[in-house]
C-alpha positions as CSV (number, residue, x, y, z in Angstrom):
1,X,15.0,-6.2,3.9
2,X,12.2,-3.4,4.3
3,X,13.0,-3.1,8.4
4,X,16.7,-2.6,6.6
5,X,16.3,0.2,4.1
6,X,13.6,1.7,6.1
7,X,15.5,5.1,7.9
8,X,16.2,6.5,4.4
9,X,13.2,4.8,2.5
10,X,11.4,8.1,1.7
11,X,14.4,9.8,0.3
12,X,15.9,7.1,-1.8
13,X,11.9,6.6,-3.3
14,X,12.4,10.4,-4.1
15,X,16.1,10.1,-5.7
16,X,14.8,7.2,-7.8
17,X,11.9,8.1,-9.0
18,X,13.3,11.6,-9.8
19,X,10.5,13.1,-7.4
20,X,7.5,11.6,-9.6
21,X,6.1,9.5,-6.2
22,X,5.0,12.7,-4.5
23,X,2.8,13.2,-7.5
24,X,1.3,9.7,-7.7
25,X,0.7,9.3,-3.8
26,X,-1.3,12.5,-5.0
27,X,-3.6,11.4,-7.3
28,X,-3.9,8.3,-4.6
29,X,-5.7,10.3,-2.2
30,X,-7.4,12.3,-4.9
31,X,-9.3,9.0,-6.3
32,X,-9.7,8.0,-2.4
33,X,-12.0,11.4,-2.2
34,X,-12.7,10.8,1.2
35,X,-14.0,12.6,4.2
36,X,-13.3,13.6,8.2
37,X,-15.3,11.5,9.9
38,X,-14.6,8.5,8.1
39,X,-12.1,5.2,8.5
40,X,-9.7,4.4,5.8
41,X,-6.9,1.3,5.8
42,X,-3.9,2.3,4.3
43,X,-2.1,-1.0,3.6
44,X,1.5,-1.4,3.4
45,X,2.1,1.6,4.3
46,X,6.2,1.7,5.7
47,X,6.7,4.2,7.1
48,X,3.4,6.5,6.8
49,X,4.2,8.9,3.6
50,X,1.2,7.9,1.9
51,X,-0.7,8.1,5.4
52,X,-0.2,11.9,6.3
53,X,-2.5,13.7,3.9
54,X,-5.2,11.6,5.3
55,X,-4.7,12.3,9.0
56,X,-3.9,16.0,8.3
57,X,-7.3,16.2,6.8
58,X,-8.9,14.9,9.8
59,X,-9.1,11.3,8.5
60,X,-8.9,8.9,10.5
61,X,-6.4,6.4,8.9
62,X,-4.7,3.0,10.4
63,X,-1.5,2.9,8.6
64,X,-0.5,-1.0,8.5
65,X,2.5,-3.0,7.5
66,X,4.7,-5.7,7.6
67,X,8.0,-4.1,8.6
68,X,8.1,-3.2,12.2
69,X,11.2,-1.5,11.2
70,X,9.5,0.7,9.0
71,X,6.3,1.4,11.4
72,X,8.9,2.7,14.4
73,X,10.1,5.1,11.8
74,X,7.3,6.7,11.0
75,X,5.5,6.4,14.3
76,X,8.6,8.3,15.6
77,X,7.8,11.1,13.0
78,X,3.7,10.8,12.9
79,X,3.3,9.7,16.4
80,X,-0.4,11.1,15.9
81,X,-0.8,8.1,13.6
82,X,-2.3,4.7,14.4
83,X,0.5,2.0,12.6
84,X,-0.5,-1.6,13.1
85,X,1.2,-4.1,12.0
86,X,-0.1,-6.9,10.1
87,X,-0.3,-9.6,7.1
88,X,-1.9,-8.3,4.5
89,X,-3.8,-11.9,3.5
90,X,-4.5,-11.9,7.5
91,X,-5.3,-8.8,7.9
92,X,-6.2,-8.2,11.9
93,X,-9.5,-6.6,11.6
94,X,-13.2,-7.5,11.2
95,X,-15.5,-7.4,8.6
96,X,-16.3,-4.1,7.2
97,X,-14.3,-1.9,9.2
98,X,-13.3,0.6,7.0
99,X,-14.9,3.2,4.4
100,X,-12.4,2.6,2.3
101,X,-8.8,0.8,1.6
102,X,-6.1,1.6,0.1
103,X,-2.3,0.6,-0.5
104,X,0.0,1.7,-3.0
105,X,3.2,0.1,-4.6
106,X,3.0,-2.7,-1.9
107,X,1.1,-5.2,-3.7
108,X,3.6,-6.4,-5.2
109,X,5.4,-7.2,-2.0
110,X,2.8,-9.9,-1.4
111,X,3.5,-13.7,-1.5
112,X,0.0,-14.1,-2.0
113,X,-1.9,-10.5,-3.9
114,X,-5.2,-12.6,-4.7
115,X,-5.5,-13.2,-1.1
116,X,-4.5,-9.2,-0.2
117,X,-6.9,-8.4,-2.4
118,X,-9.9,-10.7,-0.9
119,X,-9.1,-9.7,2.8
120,X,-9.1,-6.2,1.8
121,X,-12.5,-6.6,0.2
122,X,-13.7,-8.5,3.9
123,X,-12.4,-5.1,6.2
124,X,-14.1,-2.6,3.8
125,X,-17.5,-1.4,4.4
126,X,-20.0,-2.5,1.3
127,X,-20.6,0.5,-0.8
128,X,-17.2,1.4,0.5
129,X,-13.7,1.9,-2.0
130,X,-10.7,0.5,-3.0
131,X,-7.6,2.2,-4.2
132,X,-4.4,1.0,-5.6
133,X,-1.2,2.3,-7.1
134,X,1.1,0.2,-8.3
135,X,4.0,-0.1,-11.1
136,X,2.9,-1.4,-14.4
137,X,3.9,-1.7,-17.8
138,X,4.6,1.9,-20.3
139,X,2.2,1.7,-22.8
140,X,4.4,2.8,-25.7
141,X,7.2,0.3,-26.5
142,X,9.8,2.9,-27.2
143,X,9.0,4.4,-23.5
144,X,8.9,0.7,-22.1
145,X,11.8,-0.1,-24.0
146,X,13.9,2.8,-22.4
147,X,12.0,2.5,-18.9
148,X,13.5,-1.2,-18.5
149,X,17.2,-0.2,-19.3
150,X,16.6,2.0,-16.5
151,X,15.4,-0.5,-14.2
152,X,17.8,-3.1,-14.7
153,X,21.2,-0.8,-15.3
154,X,20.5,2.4,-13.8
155,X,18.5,2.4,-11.0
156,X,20.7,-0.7,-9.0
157,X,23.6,1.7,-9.7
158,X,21.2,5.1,-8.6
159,X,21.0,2.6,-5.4
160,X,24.3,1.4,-4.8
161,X,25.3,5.6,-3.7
162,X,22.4,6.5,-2.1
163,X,20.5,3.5,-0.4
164,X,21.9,1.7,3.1
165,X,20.5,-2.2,1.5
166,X,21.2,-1.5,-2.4
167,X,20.3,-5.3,-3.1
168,X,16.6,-4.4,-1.3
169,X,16.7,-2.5,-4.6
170,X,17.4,-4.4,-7.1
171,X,14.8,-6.8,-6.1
172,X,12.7,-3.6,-6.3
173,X,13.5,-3.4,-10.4
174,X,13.3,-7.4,-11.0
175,X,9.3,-7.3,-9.1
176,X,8.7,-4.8,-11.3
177,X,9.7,-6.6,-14.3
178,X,7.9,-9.5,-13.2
179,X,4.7,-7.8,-12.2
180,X,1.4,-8.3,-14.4
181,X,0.1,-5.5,-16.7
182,X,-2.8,-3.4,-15.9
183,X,-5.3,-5.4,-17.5
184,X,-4.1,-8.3,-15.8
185,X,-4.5,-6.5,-11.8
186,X,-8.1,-5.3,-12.8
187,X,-9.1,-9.2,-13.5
188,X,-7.5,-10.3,-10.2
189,X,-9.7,-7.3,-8.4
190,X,-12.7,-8.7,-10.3
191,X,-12.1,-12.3,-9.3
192,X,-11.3,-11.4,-6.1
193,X,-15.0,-9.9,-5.7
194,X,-14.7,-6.3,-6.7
195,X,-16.9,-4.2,-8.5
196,X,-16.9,-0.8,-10.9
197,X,-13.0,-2.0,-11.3
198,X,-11.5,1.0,-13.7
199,X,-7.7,2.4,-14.1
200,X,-5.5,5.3,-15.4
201,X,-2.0,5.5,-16.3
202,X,0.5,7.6,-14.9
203,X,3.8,8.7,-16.7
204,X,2.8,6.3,-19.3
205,X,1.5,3.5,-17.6
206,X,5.1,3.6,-15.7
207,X,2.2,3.6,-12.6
208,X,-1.5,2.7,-12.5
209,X,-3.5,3.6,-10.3
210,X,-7.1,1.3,-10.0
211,X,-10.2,1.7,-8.4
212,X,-12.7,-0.4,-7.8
213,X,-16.0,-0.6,-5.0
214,X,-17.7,-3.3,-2.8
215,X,-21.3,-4.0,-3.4
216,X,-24.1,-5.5,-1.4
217,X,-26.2,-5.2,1.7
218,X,-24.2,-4.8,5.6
219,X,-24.1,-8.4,6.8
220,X,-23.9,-9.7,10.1
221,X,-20.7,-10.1,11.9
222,X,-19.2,-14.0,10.7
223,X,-17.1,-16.5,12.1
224,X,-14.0,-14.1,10.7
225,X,-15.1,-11.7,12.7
226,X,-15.5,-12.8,15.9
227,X,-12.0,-15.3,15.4
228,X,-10.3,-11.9,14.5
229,X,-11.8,-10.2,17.4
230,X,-10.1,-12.3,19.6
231,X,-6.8,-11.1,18.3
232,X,-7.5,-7.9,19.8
233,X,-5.7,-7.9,23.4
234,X,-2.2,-8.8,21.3
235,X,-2.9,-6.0,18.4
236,X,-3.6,-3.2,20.6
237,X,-0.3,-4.4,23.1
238,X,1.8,-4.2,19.5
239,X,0.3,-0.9,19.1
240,X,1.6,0.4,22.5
241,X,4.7,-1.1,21.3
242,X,5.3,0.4,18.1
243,X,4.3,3.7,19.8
244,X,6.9,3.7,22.4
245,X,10.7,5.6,20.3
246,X,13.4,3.2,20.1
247,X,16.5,3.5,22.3
């Protein structure tokens, strides 16, 4: 479905969200606050949108999906961008790679989030960050009210004119639906071993963005490690892979 809608997935995210996602991809990197010189993850990331302000400040930022169909299309536009591809509840790096992690509005896309969540705690450094932006539920009823007509009626029709896969889209507005509240994601990032776990609203808890840290002392490398490290020969062919334009 994503390797479908992925050549116009930018512009049909702009269309439907009447421009707002360039705004909350924003405040993303603001709460990320990180700096050249160090590593970030940016997890289901399609086609690399939510990668570029990282790499144009010098960051250096592996940009990792699913969807190899999205990855060749933004490896053909950011070819100075590392995109992996992986599982996010196997992800295919060791233990505490990164400074910090991220991944917006992909969550949701995971059969298994708790898992997501734990294997993105394992890849970040301790003391490092963890940033996610995801749909959530309006925090006035009117404005949630009015919100979900225009999931459910609106934006499948919004879809059916301007997306190539307009049922990738209304699976979009049902995951929504179904998704747990704010409250609910900043439990599943405690359970899942998270600390300092906080969030704000965006356009009236329509988005939320949460942030959250990773405690304790560097360990040595584990069993993880050194099983994932052996993965390496096939990740970096599938990175000379994605790199090379389709025909």
């Amino acid at each position: 479905m994503f390797d479908d809608v992925a050549p116009k997935y930018d512009v049909v995210n702009d269309v439907l969200s009447m421009g707002q996602t360039r705004r909350w991809r924003k405040v993303v990197v603001e709460a990320m606050d990180v700096k050249p010189g160090q590593r970030v993850l940016d997890l289901a990331a399609g086609t690399g949108t939510s990668s570029e302000p990282y790499a144009d400040a010098g960051i250096d930022v592996i940009a990792c999906d699913f969807s190899l169909g999205m990855l060749k299309v933004g490896k053909r536009r950011r070819p100075d961008i590392d995109f992996i591809a992986g599982d996010a509840t196997r992800l295919p790096f060791a233990d505490n790679t990164f400074d910090a992690s991220t991944i917006s509005f992909g969550l949701r896309n995971v059969n298994e989030p708790k898992k997501a969540l734990a294997e993105m705690l394992r890849v970040t450094k301790p003391g490092g960050k963890l940033v996610i932006a995801e749909f959530s539920q309006p925090v006035v009823p009117l404005w949630r009210t009015m919100y979900t007509e225009y999931l459910m009626r609106a934006l499948p029709a919004i879809a059916v004119k301007v997306s190539s896969n307009p049922d990738a889209y209304v699976y979009l507005a049902e995951s929504i639906r179904a998704w747990p509240d704010q409250d609910h994601l900043a439990v599943w990032l405690k359970e899942a071993g998270w600390d300092n776990v906080s969030y704000r609203n965006l356009s009236g808890g329509i988005v939320a963005v949460h942030r959250a840290a990773k405690a304790g002392a560097e360990a040595g490398p584990s069993a993880a490690a050194a099983a994932l490290a052996a993965h390496t020969g096939p990740v970096a062919k599938l990175r000379r892979n994605i790199a090379r334009p389709a025909r």
